[in-house]
C-alpha positions as CSV (number, residue, x, y, z in Angstrom):
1,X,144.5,97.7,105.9
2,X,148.0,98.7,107.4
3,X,149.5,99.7,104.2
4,X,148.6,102.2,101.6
5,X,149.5,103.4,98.1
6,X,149.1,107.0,96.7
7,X,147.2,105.7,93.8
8,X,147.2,108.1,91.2
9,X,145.7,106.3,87.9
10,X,145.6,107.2,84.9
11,X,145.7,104.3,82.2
12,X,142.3,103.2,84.1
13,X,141.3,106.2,82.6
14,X,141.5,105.6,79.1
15,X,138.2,104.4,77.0
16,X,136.9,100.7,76.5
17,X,139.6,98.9,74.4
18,X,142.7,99.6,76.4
19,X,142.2,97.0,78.9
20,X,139.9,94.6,80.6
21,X,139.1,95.3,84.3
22,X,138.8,92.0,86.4
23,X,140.6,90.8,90.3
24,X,143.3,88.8,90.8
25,X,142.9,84.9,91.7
26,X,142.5,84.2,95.6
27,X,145.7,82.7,96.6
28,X,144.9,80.0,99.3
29,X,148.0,80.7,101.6
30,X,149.9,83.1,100.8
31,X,153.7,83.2,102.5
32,X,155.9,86.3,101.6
33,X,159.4,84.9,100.3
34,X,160.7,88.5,99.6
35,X,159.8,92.3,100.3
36,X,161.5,95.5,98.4
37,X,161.5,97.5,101.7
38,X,163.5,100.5,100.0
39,X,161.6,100.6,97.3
40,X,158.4,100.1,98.8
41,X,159.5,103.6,100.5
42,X,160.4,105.4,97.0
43,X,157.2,104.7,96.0
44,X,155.6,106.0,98.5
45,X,153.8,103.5,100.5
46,X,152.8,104.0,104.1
47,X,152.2,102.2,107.1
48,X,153.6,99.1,108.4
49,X,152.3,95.8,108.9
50,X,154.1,92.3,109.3
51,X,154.3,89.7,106.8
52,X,151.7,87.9,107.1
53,X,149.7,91.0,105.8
54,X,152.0,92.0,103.2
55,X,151.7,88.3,101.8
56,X,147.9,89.0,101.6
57,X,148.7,92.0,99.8
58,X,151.2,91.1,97.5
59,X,149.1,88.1,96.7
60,X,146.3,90.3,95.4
61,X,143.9,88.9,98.4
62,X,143.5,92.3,99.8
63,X,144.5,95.0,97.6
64,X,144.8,98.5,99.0
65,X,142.3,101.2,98.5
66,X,142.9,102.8,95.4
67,X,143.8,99.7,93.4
68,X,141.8,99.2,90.5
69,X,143.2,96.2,89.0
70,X,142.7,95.7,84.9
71,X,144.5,93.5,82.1
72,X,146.2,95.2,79.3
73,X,145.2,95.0,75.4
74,X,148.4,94.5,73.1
75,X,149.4,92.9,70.0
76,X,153.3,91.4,69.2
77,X,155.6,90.0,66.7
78,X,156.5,86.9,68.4
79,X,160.3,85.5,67.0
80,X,158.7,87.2,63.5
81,X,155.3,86.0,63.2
82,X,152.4,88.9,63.9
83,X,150.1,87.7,66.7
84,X,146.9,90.7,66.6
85,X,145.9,89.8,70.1
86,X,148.4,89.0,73.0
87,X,147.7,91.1,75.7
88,X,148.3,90.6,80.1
89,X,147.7,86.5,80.2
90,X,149.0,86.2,83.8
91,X,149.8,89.6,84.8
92,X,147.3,92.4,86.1
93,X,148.2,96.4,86.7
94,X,146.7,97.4,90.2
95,X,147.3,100.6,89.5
96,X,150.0,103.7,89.3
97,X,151.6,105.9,92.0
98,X,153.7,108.9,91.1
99,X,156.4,108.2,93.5
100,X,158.7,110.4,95.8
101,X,161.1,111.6,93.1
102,X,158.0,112.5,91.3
103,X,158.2,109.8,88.4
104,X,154.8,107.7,87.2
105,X,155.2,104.2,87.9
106,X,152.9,101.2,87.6
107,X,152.4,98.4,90.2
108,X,151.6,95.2,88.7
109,X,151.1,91.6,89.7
110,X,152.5,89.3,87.6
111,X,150.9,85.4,88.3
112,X,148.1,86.5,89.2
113,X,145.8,84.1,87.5
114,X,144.1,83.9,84.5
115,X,142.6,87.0,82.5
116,X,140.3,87.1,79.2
117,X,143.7,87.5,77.6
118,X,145.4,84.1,78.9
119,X,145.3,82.1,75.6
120,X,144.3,79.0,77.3
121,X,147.2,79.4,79.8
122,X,146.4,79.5,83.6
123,X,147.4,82.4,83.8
124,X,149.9,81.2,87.2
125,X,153.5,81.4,87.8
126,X,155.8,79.3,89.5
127,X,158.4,79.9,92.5
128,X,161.1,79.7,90.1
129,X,160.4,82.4,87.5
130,X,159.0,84.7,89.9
131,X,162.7,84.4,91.7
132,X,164.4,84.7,89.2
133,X,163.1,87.5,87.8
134,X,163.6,89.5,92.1
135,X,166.9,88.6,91.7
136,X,167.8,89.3,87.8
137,X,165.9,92.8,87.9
138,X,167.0,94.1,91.3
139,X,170.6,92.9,89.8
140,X,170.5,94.9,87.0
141,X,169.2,98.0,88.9
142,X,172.1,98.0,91.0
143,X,174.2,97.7,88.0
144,X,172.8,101.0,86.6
145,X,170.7,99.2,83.8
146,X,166.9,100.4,83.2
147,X,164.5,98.2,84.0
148,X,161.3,97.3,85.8
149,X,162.0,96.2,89.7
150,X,160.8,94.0,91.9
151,X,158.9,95.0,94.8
152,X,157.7,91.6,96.8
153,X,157.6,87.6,95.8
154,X,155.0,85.7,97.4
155,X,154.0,82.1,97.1
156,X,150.6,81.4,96.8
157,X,150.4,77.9,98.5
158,X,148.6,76.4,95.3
159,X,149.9,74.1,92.7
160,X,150.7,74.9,89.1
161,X,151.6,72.3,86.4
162,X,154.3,72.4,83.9
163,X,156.3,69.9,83.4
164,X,155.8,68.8,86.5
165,X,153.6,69.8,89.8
166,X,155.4,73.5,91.2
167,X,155.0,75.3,94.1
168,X,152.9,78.6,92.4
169,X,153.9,82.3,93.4
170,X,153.1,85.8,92.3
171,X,155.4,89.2,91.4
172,X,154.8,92.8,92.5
173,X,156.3,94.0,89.5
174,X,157.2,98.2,89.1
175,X,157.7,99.8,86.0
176,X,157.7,103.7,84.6
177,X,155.1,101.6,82.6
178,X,154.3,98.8,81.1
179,X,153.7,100.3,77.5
180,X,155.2,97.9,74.8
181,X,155.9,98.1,71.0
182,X,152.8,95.9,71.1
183,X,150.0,98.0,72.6
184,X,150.7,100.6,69.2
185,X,150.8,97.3,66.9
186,X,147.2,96.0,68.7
187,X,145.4,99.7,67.2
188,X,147.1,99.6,64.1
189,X,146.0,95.9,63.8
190,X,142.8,97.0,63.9
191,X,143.0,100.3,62.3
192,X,142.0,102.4,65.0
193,X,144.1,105.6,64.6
194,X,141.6,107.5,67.2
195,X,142.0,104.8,69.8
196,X,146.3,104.7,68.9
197,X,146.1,108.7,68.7
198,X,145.0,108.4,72.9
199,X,147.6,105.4,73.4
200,X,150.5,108.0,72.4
201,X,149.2,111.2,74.1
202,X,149.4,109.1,77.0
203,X,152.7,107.6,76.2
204,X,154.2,111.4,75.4
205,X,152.7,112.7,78.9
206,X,155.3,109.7,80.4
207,X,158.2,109.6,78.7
208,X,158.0,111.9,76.0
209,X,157.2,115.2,76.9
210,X,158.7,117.0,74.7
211,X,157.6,115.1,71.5
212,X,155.2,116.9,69.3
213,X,154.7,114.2,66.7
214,X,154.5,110.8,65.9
215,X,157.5,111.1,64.4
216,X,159.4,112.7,67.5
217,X,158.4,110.0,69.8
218,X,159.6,107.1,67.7
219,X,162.7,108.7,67.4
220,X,162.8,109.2,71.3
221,X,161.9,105.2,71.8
222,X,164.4,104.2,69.6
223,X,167.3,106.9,71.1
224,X,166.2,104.9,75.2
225,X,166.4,101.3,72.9
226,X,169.6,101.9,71.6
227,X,171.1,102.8,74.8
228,X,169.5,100.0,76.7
229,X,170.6,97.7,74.2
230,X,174.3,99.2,74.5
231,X,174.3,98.3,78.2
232,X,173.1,94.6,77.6
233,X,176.3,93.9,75.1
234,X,178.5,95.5,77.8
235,X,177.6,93.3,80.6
236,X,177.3,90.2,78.6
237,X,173.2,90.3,78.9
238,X,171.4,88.4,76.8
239,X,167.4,88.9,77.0
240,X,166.1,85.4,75.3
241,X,162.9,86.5,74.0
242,X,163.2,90.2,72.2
243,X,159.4,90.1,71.2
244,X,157.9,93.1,70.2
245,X,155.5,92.5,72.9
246,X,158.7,92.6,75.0
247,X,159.7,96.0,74.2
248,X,158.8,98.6,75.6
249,X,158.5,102.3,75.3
250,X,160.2,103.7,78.0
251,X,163.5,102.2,77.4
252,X,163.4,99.8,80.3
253,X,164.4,96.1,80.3
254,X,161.1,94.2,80.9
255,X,160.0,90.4,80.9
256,X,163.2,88.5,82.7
257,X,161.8,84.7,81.5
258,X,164.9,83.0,80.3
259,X,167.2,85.7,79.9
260,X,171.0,85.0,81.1
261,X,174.5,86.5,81.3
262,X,177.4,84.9,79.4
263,X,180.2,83.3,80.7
264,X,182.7,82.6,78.1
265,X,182.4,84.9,75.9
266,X,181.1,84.1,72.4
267,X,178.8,86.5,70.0
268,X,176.5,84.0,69.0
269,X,175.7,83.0,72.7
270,X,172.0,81.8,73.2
271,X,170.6,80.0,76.3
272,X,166.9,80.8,75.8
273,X,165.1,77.0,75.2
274,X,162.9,78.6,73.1
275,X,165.3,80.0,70.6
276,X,166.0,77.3,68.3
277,X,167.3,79.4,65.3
278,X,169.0,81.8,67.2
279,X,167.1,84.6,66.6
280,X,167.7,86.7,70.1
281,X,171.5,85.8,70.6
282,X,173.8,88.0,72.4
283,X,175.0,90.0,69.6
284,X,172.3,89.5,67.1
285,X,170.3,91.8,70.1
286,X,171.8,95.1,68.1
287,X,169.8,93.8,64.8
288,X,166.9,93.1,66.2
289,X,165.9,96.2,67.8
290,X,166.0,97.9,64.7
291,X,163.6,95.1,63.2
292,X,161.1,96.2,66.4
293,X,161.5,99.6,66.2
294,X,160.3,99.4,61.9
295,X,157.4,97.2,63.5
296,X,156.7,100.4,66.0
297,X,156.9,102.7,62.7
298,X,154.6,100.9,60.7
299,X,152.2,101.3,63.7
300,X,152.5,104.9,63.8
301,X,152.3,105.3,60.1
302,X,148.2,105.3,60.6
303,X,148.4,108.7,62.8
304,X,149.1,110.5,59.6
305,X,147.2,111.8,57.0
306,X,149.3,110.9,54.5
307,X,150.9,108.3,55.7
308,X,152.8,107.4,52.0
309,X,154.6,110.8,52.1
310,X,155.7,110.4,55.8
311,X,157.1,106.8,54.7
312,X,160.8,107.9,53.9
313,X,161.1,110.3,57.1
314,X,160.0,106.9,59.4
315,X,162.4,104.7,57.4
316,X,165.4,107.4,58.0
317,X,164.8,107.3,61.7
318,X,164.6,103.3,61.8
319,X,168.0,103.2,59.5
320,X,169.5,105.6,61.8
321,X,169.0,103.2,64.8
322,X,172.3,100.9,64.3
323,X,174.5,103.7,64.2
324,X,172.9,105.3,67.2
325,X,173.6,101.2,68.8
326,X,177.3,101.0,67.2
327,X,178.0,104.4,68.8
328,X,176.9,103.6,72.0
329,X,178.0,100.1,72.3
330,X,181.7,101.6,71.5
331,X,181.0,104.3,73.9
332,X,180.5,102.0,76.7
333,X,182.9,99.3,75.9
334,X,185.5,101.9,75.6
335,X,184.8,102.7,79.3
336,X,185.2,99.1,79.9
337,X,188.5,99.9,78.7
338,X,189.1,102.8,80.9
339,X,188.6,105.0,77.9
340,X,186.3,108.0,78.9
341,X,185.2,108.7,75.2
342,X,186.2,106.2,72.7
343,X,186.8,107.3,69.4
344,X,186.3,105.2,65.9
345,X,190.0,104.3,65.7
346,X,189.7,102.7,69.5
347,X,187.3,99.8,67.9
348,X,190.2,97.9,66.7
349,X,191.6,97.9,70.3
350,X,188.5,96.6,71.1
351,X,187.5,94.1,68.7
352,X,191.4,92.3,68.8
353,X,190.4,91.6,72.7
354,X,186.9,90.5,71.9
355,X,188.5,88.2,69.2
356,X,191.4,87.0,71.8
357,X,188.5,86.5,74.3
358,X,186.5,84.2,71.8
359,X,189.5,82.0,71.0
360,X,190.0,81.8,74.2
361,X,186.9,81.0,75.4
362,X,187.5,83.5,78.2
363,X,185.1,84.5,80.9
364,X,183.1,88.0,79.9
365,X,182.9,89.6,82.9
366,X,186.0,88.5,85.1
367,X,188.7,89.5,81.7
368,X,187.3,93.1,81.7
369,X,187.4,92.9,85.3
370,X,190.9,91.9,85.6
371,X,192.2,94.3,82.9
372,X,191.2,97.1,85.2
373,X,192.3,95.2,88.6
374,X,195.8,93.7,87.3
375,X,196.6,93.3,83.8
376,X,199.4,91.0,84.4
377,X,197.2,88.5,86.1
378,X,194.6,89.3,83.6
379,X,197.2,87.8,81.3
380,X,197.0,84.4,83.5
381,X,193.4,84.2,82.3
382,X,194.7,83.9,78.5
383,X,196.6,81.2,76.9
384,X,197.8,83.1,74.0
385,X,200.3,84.7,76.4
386,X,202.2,86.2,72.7
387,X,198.6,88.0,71.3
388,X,197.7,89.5,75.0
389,X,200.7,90.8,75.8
390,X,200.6,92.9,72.4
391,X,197.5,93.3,72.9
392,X,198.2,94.8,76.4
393,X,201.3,97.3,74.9
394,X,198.7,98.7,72.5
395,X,196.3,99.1,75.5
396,X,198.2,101.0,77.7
397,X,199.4,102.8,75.3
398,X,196.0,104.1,74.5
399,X,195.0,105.1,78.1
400,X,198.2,106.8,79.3
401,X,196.6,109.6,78.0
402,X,193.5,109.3,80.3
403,X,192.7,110.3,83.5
404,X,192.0,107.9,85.7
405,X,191.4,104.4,83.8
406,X,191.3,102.3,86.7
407,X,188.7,104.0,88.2
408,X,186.5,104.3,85.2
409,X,187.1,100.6,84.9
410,X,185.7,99.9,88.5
411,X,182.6,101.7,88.5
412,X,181.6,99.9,84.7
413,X,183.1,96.6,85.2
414,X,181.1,94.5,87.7
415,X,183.0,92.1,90.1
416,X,179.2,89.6,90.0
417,X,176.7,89.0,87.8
418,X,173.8,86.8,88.5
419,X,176.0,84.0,87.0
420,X,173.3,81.1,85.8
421,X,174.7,78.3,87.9
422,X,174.2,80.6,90.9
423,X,170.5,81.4,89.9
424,X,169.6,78.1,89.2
425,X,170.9,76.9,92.3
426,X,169.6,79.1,94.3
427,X,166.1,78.8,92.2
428,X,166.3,74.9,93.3
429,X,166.6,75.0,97.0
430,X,163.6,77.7,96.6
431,X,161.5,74.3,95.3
432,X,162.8,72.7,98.1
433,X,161.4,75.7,100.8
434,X,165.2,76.6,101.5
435,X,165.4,80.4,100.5
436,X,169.0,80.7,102.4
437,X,170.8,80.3,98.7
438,X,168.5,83.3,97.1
439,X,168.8,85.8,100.0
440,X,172.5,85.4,99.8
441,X,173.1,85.7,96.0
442,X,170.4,88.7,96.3
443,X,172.6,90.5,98.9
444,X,175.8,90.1,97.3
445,X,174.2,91.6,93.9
446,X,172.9,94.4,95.6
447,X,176.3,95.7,95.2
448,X,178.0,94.0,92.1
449,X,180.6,96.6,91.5
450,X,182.6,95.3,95.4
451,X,183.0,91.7,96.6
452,X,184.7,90.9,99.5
453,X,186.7,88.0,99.9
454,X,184.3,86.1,101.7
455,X,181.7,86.5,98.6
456,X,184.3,85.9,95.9
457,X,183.3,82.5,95.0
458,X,180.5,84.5,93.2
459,X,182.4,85.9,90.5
460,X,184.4,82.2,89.8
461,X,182.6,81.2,86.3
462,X,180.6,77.7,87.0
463,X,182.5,74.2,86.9
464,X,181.9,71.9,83.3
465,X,179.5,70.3,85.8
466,X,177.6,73.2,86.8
467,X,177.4,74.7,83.2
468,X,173.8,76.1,82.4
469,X,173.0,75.0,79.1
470,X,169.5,76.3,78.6
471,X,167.1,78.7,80.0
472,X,163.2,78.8,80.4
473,X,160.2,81.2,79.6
474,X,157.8,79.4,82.8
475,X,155.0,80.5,80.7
């Protein structure tokens, strides 16, 4: 072996019940379609090798010394409904390096094949979602969102059946770990406060250091949630499947099945197939956290001896959490604004142009954009010529008084997004062994804040014909 990993594990480590140990599925020829280079390097990996060997690698044919590959136990609220056992059904954690900049991460592989945790699912994962999910978290890296990365794609050169036959593939997947909502809800399921008691020491000793209660580290998960859910309203982000299972402790954006970024803005936005009622649409996403973040309570509710007196101080902290989103969401669409620190009497400003935008129908991304670039061609995008343009007065009004607007307004306004006609074309002509279409749009994401004239038919919103209307889990 060419390659190596400073494996440093440490959620191997904890007792029977945590996780189930087992390899990953032989993949019969494995091909590698895509290879984090840069951040194979921040983790710390050494040695070279060409990619024929990386493929066998990142397939989970050869792991490196060190690996010790094991499924996770957790639990979830699935859109509402309590499932007790969920747990890694296609993924596998091959272990955890503590990387150059001295953070913990894990290294998992996500299609790996089935585990004792599958659910009668194969436990596989196709081309498609595997791309999609390279180019959707390495987008929102490089626009300053926290999330998990993506550290190779490689096909597997087996079949998998969903609909149809698909070409199968598997994820090396990083993450400052892969602790969810669920893994607290699993314990508590099973009223196991010794077993929960080990599953937050470890959690503290990652992303809580300083908490020195149960109390103090729910109140730190839902501080990172409300942020990260701050940044998904301001780029236009819409997740598709907030499960508790789905949420996790370190604040990072985790499981990219058929999550999507709007186009024309509207509040109530949903692409996610499996979302029939609505329940995870764009701007029900500040409600829901809230709801996870009471499930997360009621989980740690069993670490304390009395539990019924300590009920009141969990349910202030969960109440608290939607003006902790409301403040932050105005904080950052202020910026959008070019307003360094918006202020309660700025949210008028910025609702008026939210509503303007809805009538309209107006693209999310490229109005902000515009606003910051020209106004007065922003104004081109609007019909309502009469309600911008007093709209506009009132704006620039507001930030004569700041600094330097336009430049706020170029670093938090993104020029692309991974726009869902883009992905999906550039997900189809992966089926067809053409990965041309996905190493371009990956390139020009890598930097989503400049695009140069040659790229800008990325940012144009898609044609009536090459509207997206629905997304998919590829579970």
């Amino acid at each position: 072996m060419s390659i190596a990993f400073p494996f440093d594990n440490s959620y191997a480590a904890l007792p029977e019940g945590f996780f189930l140990r087992q390899p990953p599925r032989p993949a019969s020829a494995p091909e590698l379609l895509a290879f984090n280079a840069p951040l194979a390097a921040e983790l710390g990996m050494t040695g070279e090798a060409p990619p024929e060997e990386l493929a066998q690698v990142f397939a989970g044919n050869c792991l490196p010394e060190g690996a010790d590959p094991l499924a996770q136990a957790y639990a979830g609220h699935q859109f509402g409904g309590f499932s007790p056992q969920l747990g890694d059904g296609r993924a596998l954690l091959i272990g955890e390096v503590v990387d150059r900049n001295g953070q913990r991460r894990d290294i998992q592989l996500k299609g790996s094949g089935r585990t004792a945790f599958s659910r009668g699912g194969d436990g596989l994962a196709g081309i498609g979602p595997v791309l999609r999910e390279y180019l959707v978290s390495e987008a929102m890296a490089a626009l300053g969102v926290p999330t998990t990365r993506s550290l190779a794609a490689v096909a597997t050169g087996d079949t998998i059946y969903r609909e149809t036959a698909l070409p199968g593939a598997v994820l090396t997947r990083v993450a400052s770990s892969h602790l969810r909502v669920g893994h607290f809800e699993f314990f508590a399921g099973r009223r196991d406060p010794a077993r929960m008691r080990l599953l937050m020491e470890h959690a503290i000793a990652r992303h809580d250091p300083q908490a020195d209660s149960p109390l103090a580290f729910l109140k730190g998960v839902i501080a990172r949630q409300a942020e990260l859910v701050a940044q998904w309203l301001s780029l236009g982000f819409i997740h598709g499947v907030m499960n508790t299972d789905n949420t996790t402790i370190s604040g990072e954006t985790i499981d990219y099945g058929p999550c999507a970024f709007m186009d024309a803005y509207h509040p109530q936005t949903v692409f996610s197939s499996i979302d029939r009622q609505g329940r995870y649409a764009y701007d029900s996403q500040r409600h829901i956290l809230p709801w996870n973040m009471a499930q997360l309570a009621s989980a740690l509710l069993l670490l304390e001896e009395d539990a019924e007196a300590q009920v009141e101080a969990y349910t202030q902290a969960v109440h608290a959490m939607p003006a902790l989103i409301d403040a932050a969401t105005l904080r950052r669409f202020g910026q959008k604004l070019g307003i360094a620190q918006a202020q309660e009497e700025d949210r008028a400003l910025l609702e008026t142009l939210l509503s303007l935008m809805q009538n309209e129908g107006a693209d999310f991304t490229n109005s902000f954009r515009a606003i910051g670039d020209d106004p007065a061609k922003a104004e081109e995008l609007f019909s309502d010529k009469a309600g911008f343009s007093a709209w506009r007065k009132d704006w620039e009004a507001r930030i004569a008084s700041e600094a330097d607007p336009q430049t706020l307004m170029a670093r938090v306004n993104p020029a692309v997004i991974p726009r869902n006609h883009r992905v999906e074309e550039a997900l189809a002509a992966a089926h067809e062994g053409n990965l041309a279409p996905f190493r371009k749009l990956h390139e020009v994401l890598a930097d989503p804040f400049t695009l140069s004239e040659e790229n800008s038919a990325y940012a144009a919103p898609p044609r009536p014909e090459e509207v997206v209307e629905a997304t998919f889990c590829g579970t």
